[in-house]
C-alpha positions as CSV (number, residue, x, y, z in Angstrom):
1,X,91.2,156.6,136.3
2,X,92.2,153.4,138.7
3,X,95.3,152.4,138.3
4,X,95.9,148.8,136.8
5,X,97.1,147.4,140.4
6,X,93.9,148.5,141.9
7,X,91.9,146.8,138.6
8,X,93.5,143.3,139.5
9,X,93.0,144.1,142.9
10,X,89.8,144.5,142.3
11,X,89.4,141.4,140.4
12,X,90.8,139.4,143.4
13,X,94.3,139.0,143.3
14,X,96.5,140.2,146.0
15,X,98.9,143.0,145.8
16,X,101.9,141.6,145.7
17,X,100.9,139.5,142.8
18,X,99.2,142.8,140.7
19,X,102.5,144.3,141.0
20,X,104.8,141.3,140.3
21,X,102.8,140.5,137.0
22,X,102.5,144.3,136.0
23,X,106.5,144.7,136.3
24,X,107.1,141.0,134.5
25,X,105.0,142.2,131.7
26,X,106.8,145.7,131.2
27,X,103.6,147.2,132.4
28,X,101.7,146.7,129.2
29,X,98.1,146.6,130.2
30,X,96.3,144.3,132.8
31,X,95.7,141.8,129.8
32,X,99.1,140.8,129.9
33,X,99.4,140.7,133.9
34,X,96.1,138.4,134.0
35,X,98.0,136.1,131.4
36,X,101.2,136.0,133.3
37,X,99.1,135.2,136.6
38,X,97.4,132.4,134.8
39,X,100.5,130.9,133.9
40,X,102.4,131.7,136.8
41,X,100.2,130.8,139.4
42,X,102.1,127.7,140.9
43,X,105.6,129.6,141.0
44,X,106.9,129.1,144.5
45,X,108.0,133.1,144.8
46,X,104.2,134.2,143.8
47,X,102.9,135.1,147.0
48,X,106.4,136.9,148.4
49,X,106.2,140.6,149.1
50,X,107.4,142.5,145.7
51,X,109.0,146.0,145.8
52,X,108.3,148.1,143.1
53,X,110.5,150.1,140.7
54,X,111.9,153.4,143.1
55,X,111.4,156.5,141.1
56,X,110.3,160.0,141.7
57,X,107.3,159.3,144.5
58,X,104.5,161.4,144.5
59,X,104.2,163.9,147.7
60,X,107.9,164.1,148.5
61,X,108.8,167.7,148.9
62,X,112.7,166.9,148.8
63,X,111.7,165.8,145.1
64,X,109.8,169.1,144.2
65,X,112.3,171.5,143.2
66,X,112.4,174.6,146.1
67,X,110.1,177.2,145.8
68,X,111.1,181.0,145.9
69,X,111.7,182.6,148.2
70,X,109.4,186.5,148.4
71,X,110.6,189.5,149.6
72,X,108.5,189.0,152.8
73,X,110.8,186.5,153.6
74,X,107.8,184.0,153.0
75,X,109.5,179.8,152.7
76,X,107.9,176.2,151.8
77,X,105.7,176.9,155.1
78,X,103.7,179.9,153.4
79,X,100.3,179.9,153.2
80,X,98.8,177.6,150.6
81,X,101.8,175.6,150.1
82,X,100.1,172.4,150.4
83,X,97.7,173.2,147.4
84,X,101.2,173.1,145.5
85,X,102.0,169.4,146.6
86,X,102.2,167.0,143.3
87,X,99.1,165.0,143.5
88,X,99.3,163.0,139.9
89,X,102.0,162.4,137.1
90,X,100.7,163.9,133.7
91,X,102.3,163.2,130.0
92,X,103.7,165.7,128.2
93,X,103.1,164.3,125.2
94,X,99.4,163.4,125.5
95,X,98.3,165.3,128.7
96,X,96.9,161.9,129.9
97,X,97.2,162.1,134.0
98,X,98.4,159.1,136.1
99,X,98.0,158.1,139.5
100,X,101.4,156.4,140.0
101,X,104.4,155.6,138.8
102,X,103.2,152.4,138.2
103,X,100.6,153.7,135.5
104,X,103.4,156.3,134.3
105,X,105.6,153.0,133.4
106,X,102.7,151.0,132.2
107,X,101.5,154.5,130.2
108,X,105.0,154.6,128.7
109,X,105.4,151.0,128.0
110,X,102.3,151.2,125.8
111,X,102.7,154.4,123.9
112,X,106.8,154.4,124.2
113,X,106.4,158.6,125.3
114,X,109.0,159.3,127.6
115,X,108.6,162.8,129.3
116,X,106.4,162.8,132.5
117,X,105.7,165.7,134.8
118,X,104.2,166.2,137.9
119,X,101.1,167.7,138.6
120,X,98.8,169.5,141.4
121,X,95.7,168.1,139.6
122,X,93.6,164.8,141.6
123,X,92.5,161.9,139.8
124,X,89.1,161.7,140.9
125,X,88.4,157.8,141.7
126,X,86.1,155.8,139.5
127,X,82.6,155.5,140.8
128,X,81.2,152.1,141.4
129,X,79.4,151.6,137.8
130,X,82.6,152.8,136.5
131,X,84.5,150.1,138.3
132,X,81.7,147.5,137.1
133,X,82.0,148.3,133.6
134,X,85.7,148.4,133.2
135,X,85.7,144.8,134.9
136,X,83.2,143.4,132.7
137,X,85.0,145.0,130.0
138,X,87.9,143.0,131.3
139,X,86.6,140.1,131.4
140,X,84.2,140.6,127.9
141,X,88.1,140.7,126.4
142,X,89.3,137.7,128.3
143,X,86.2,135.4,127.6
144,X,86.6,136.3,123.6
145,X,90.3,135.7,124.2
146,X,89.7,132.1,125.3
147,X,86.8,132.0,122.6
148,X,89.4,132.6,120.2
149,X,91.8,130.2,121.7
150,X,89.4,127.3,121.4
151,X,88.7,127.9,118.2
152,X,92.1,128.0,116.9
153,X,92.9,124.9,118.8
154,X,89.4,123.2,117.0
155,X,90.7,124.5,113.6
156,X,93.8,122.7,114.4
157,X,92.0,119.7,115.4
158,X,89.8,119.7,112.4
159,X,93.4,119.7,110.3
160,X,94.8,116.9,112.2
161,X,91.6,114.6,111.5
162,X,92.0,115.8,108.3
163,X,95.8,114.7,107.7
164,X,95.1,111.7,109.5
165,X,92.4,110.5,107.3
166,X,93.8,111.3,103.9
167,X,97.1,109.2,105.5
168,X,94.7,106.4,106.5
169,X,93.1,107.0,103.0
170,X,96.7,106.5,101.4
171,X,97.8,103.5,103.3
172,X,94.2,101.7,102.3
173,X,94.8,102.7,98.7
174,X,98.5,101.0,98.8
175,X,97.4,98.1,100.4
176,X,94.2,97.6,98.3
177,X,96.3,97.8,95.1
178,X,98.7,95.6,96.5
179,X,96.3,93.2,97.1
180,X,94.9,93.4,93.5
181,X,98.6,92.8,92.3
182,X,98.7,90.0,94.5
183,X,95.5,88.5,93.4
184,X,96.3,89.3,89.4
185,X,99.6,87.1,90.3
186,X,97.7,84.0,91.6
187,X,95.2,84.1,89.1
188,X,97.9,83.9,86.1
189,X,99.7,81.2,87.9
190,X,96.8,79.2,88.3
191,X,95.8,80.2,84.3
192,X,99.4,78.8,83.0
193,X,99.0,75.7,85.4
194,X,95.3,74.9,83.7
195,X,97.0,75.5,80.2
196,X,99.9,73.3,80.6
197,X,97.5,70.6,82.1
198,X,95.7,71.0,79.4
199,X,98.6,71.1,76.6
200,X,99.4,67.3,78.2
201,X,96.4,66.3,77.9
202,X,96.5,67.4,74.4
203,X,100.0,65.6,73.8
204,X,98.6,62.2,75.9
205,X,95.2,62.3,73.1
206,X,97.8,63.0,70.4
207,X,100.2,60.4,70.8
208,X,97.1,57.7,71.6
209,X,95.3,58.9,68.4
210,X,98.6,58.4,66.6
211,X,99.6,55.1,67.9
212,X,96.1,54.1,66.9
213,X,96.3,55.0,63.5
214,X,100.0,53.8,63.1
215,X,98.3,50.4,65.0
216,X,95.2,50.2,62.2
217,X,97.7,50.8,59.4
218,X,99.8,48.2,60.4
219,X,97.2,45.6,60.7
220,X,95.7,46.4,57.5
221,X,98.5,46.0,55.4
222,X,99.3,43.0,57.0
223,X,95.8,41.8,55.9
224,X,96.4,42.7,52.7
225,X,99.3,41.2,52.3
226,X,98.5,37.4,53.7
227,X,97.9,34.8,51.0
228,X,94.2,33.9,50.2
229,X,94.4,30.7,52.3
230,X,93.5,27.5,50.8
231,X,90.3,25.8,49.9
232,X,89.2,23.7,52.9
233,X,85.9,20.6,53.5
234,X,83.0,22.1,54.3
235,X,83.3,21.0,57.8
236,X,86.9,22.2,58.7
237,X,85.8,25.8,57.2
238,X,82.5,25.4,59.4
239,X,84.7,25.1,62.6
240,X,87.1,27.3,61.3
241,X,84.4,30.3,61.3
242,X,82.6,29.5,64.6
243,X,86.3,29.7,66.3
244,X,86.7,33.2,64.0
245,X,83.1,34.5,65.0
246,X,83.8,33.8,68.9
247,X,85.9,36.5,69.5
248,X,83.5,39.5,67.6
249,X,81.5,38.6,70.9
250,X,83.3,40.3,73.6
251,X,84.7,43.2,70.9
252,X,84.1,45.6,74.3
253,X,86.1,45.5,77.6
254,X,83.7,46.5,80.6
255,X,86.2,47.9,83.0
256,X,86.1,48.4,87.1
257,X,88.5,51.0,88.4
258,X,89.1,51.4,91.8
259,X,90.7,55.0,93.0
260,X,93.2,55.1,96.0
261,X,90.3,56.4,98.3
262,X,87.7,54.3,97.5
263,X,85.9,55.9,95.0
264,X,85.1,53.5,91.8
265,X,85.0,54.3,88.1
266,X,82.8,51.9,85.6
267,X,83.5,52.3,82.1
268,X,83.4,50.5,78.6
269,X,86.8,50.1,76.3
270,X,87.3,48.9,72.8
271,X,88.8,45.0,73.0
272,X,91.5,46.3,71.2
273,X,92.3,50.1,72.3
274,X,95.9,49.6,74.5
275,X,95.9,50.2,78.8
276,X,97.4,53.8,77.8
277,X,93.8,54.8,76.8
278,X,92.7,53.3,80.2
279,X,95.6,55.1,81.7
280,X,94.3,58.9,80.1
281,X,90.9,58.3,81.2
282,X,91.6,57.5,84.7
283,X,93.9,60.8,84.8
284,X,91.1,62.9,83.5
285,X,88.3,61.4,85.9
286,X,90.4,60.6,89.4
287,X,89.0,62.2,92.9
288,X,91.9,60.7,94.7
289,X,94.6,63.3,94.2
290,X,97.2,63.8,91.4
291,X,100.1,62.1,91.4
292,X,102.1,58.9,89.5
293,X,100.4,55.9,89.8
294,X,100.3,52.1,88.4
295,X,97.7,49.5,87.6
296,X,97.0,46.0,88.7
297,X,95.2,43.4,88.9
298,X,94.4,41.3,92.5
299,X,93.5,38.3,90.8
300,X,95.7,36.9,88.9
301,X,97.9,39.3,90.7
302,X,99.4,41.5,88.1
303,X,101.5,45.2,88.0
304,X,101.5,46.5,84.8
305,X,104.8,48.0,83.3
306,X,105.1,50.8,80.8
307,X,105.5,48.4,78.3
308,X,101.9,47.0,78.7
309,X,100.4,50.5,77.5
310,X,100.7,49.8,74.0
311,X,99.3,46.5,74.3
312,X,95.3,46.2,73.7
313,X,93.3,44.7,76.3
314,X,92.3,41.9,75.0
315,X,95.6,40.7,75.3
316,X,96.5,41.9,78.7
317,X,93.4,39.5,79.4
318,X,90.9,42.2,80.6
319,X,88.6,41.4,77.9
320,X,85.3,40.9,78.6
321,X,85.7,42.4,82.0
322,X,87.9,43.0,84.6
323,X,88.8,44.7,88.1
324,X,91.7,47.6,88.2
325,X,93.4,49.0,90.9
326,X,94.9,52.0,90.9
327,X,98.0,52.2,93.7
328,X,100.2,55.3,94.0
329,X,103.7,55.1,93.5
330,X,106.4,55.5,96.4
């Protein structure tokens, strides 16, 4: 059986190196020692001559222990004595021979026996198939060593794509729901703004409805109340109604409003609704922005106060028709 040095050798690495990675890996199989090259390649010391381990070297006679001596006064230099010479290492505990001490360490390494012993019998050297087939073996195991290796590292890939999605899947989630909140909040805010608008609006029709019928109830009791007036010549109660009848002509106020950007608004009043009504409408139909405002009048020029709201517009003078302009207020 070759020795493992002579199986790197064989696989090209230099001496030195075979027995430099054996020794750094305890001798525990050329596996080891290729995997320590690999990784060890670059080391500055890699190529420097290595000494091995001294022990007990093969061939040494001083190491054999003396042979007897015969009655024929026969020594070391009898005949046949170098058929004695140790020419392998065997175990004693498996009978497995070994070329070296090298192997014995490696052999010992791997199966932790401990008692060696030397031996006359030769290792015959492996043939060339045999050297073929233990290197492909050799490599066979290396090539599903790095098989094995790259899958492992694509399992650990896989993981890490998979981690990194369901994080990239979390973070969406929170942000989408976020989003929703955010979107529920604006859509609330805006939904209490439209009711309060819309509550004022209420309050504004209220208030006009009520002045209104506070306004008719008023007049009617006064009417009721006046004295029947008194009998008058047929011609002064001729004149009389013609003046009375000339007002039920223009009982509607055509009105012409004119928005802060441009835009103009056309629309037919009662004679005797009050500007407040005026005032709602133009609130409820204005392009121009929202905002205080006041009305006037360019000619006669006229501003009109909060008092003139109550007042109806036949007496503001807008009656049968007139021009409003709407200005914002500083």
């Amino acid at each position: 059986m070759s020795s493992d040095v002579d199986t790197l050798m064989e696989m090209g690495f230099s001496r030195n190196k075979a027995q430099r990675a054996l020794a750094k890996t305890n001798y525990k199989g050329v596996q080891l020692a290729m995997d320590w090259l690999f990784a060890h390649d670059g080391d500055a010391d890699i190529d420097e001559p290595f000494e091995a381990p001294k022990g007990n070297v093969l061939g040494k006679t001083e190491d054999l222990p003396a042979p007897p001596t015969t009655a024929g006064g026969e020594g070391p230099d009898a005949p046949g004595e170098e058929n004695m010479q140790a020419r392998s290492l065997k175990c004693d505990e498996c009978g497995k021979l070994l070329r070296s001490e090298m192997d014995a360490q490696a052999h010992a390494a791997r199966t932790q026996h401990a008692s060696f012993s030397e031996s006359t019998e030769e290792i015959k050297p492996l043939t060339d198939e045999e050297k073929k087939q233990k290197l492909q073996d050799l490599q066979d195991r290396l090539k599903q060593r790095r098989m094995a290796k790259e899958e492992e590292e694509k399992k650990e890939q896989i993981a890490r794509e998979k981690a990194r999605r369901t994080t990239n899947k979390e973070l969406g989630m929170a942000k989408q729901k976020i989003e929703e909140e955010e979107i529920k909040k604006i859509a609330e805010q805006r939904r209490r703004e439209k009711m309060e608008e819309r509550q004022a609006r209420e309050r504004v029709r209220e208030q006009i409805a009520k002045d209104k019928a506070d306004r008719a109830a008023k007049f009617g009791k006064t009417s009721q109340q006046s004295p029947p007036s008194a009998a008058c010549p047929p011609a002064a109660t001729q004149t009389t109604a013609a003046a009375a009848a000339s007002p039920k002509e223009y009982d509607t106020c055509r009105l012409q409003i004119r928005l802060t950007n441009g835009q103009v608004l056309t629309q037919s009043f009662k004679a005797k609704e009050p500007l407040a009504a005026v005032r709602l409408y133009i609130e409820m139909n204005r392009s121009d922005g929202t905002g205080p405002f006041s009305l006037l009048t360019s000619f006669p020029r006229k501003v009109f106060s909060s008092e003139d709201m109550e007042k109806p517009l036949d007496t503001l003078g807008l009656v049968p028709s007139a021009v409003l302009i709407v200005s914002k207020l500083q």
